[in-house]
C-alpha positions as CSV (number, residue, x, y, z in Angstrom):
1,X,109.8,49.7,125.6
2,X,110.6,50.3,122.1
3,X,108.4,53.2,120.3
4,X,109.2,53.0,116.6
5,X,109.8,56.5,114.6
6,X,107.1,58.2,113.0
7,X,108.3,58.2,109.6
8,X,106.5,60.0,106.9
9,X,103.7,61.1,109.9
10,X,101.2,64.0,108.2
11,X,100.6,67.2,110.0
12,X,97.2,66.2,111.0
13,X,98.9,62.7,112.9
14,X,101.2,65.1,114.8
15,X,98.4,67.5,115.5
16,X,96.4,64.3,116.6
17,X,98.8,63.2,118.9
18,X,99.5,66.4,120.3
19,X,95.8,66.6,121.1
20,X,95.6,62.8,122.7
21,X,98.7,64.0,125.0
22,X,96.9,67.3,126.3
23,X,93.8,65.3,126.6
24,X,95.7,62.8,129.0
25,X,97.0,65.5,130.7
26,X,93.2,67.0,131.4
27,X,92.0,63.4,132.3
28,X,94.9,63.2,134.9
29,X,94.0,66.1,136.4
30,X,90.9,65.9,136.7
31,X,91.2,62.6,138.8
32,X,93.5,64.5,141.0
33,X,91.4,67.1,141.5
34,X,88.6,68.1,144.3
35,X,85.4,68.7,142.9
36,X,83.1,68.2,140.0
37,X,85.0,70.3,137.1
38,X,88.4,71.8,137.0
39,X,88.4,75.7,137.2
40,X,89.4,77.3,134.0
41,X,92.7,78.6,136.1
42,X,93.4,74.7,136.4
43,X,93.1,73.7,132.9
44,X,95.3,76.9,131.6
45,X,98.0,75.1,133.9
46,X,97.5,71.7,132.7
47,X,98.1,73.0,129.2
48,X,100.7,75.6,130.0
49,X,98.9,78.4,128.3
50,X,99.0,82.0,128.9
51,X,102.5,81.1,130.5
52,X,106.0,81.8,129.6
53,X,108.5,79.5,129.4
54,X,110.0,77.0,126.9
55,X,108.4,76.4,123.4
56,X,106.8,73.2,122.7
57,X,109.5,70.5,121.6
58,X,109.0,69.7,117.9
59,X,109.6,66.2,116.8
């Protein structure tokens, strides 16, 4: 698969794909996931907040 470059993307594309990504991430999650809702612990997981480690990689 060939994914062509994002040349002359505005800050609001990149913030919108940033946005679709974590929203995938939520969505497969919650299909994974026992119950109704996904507890708030959960979701700060799935979006790697409140958690050190490696800064987001910047395109």
């Amino acid at each position: 698969m060939c994914v062509a470059a994002l040349r002359g993307a505005t800050v609001q594309e990149h913030v919108a794909l940033v946005e679709i990504e974590l929203c995938g991430e939520l969505m497969i999650a919650a299909s994974a996931a026992e119950g109704d809702r996904l507890s708030p612990d959960l979701i700060d997981e799935v979006l790697n907040v409140g958690q050190p480690g490696p800064p987001p990689e910047r395109h």
